[in-house]
N, C-alpha and C positions, 0 to 999 in steps of 0.2 A: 469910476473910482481910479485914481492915479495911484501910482505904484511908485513916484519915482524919486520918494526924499533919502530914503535909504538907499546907498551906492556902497559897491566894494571898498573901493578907493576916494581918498579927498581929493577930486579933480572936477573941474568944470567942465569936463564932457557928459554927453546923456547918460544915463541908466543904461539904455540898449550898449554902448558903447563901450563903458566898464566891464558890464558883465561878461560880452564876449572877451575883451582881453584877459579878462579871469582866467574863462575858460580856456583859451588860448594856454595863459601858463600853465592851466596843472595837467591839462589835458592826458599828461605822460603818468601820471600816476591817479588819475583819478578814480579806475577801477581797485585801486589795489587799496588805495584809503574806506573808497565806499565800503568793502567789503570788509576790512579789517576795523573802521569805527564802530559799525554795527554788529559786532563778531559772524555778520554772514547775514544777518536775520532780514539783512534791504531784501536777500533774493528771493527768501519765504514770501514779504511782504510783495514784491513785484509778481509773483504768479499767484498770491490770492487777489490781485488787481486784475492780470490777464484774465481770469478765470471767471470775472463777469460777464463777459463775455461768450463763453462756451455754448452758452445754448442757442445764439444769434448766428454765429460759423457766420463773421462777415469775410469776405473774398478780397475787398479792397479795401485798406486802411491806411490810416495818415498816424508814425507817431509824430508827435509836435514836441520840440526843445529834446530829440533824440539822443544826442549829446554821442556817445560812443556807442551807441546801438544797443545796449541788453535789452532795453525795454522790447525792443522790433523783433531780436533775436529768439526771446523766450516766447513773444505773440506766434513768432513762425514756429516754434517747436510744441505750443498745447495747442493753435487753434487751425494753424497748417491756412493759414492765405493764399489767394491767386498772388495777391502783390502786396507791398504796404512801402508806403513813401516817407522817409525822415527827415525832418527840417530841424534846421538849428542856425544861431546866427556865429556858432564860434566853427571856424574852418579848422584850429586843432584838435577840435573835439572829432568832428566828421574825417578827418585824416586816420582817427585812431579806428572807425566805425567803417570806414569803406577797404582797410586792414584786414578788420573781421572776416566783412562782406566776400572779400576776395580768399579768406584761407578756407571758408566753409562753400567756395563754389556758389554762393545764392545772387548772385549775380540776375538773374533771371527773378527771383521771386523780391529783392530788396535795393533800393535805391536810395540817394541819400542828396539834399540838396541844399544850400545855402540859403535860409530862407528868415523871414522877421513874423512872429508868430503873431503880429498884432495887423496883417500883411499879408496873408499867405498866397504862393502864387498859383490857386488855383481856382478854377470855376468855381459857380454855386453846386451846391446838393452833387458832390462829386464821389466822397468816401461812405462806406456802411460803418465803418466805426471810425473813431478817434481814441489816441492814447496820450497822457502825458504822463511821466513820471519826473517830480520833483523839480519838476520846471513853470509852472505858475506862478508860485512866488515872485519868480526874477521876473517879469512881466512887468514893462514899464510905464503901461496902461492895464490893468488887470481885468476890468470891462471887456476892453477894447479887444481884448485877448479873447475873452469868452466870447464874444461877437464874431469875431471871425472866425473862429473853429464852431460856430454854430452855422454860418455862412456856409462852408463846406460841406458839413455832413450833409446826409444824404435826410429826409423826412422818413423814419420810420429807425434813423440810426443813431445809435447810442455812443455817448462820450465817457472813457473812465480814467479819472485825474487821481493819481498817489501822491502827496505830499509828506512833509510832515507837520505834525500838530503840535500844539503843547499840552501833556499832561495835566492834570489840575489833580491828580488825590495824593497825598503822604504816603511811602516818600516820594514816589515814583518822581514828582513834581521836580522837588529838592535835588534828587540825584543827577536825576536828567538836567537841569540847569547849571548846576556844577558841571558837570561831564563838555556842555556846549561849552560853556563858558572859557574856562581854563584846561579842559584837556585837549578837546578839538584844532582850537588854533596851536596850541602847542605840535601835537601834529604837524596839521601842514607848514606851520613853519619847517621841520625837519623834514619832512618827505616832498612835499612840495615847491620849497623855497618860497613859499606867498601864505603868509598869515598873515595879511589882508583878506585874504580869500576864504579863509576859514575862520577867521573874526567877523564879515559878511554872514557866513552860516548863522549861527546862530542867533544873532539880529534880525537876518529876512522869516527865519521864523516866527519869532518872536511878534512882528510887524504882522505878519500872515495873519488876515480874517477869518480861521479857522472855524469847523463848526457850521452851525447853522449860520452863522456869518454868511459863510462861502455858498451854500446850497442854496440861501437866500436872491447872494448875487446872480448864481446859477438861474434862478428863474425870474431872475430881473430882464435876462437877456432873452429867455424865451426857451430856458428847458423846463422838459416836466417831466415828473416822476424822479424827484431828488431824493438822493440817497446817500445819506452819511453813515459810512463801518469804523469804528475807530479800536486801531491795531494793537498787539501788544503794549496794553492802558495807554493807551493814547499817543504814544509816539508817533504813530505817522495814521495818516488816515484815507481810506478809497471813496472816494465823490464818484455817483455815477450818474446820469441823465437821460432823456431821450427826447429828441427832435418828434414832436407830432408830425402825423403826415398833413397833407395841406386841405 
């Protein structure tokens, strides 16, 4: 499934190549957007994601499209890891995450690497779990994405992807569309100087095969045991899977 008609930007560069300039720009403000778009509820939403996890206590993990590290950050705080490795293809995102990395000392438990999620550079059957938040979407092969982060995991280890969804019931629907629409770019145009990049938002959503869509694709690739939770009516949702063992 290709991902790559929707771009941030009108420019005849790839998908993979926008996106990172995106994130490039906002990189400086993108915790403080995320946070304050969603009046905080992304952080709720990111530890009922972690929190599929708790009963597996994987030791080595991969998050994938890490971006500034919360996702990595809150996994090291409910699930307590030997390690976990973050990849992303934007370097001002991972600038703001190895920042982090360095004022909380985890230097030792967290690392963070320049990486193409459709790409990644590591062995087979390497991680016990895998993380993404909110980074699927931008994937400019979406398959191809889930193929290699199934490539990695370990057989017997589980993948759990937060995105967001779109609502379907009255108003929630309505509201939510509005709110993407015209208040979000509104936003980053002001805090971020790029609405481009927050007119993207809510389009890659939009675009997104949410749903059994997604879980479908999921086991196209070769997970099983698909699991869609859909968050706060539907605004964002936790995909979860698991590698059989061989």
């Amino acid at each position: 499934m290709e991902n790559q008609t929707l771009t941030p930007y009108k420019s005849d560069r790839s998908k993979k190549e926008q996106v990172a300039e995106m994130f490039n720009n906002i990189s400086g403000t993108y915790d403080f957007l995320n946070h304050f778009m969603s009046l905080g509820i992304d952080i709720i939403w990111r530890k009922k994601a972690i929190r599929e996890l708790k009963s597996m206590a994987p030791k080595y993990m991969l998050d994938v499209a890490t971006g500034t590290g919360d996702f990595a950050l809150e996994s090291i705080n409910i699930l307590k890891p030997e390690k976990i490795v973050g990849v992303d293809i934007s370097e001002g995102m991972l600038a703001v995450a190895e920042k982090k990395i360095k004022e909380r000392n985890l230097e030792a438990v967290f690392s963070v690497k320049l990486g193409d999620s459709e790409g990644l550079p590591f062995e087979d059957n390497t991680f016990d779990a895998i993380t993404v938040a909110y980074g699927v979407r931008n994937y400019e092969n979406l398959e191809q994405g889930l193929k290699d982060m199934f490539r990695v995991l370990k057989p017997g280890g589980k993948i759990v992807i937060l995105e967001f969804s779109n609502p379907q019931k009255f108003p929630i629907k309505q509201l939510y569309n509005f709110y993407f629409k015209y208040v979000t770019p509104w936003f980053g145009k002001f805090f971020a100087k790029d609405k481009a990049a927050y007119t993207y938002l809510p389009e890659s959503v939009a675009a997104f095969p949410d749903g059994e869509r997604f879980t479908t694709l999921m086991q196209k690739v070769g997970y099983s045991q698909t699991i869609h939770k859909p968050l706060t009516f539907g605004i964002s949702s936790i995909y979860t899977g698991i590698k059989h063992e061989a």
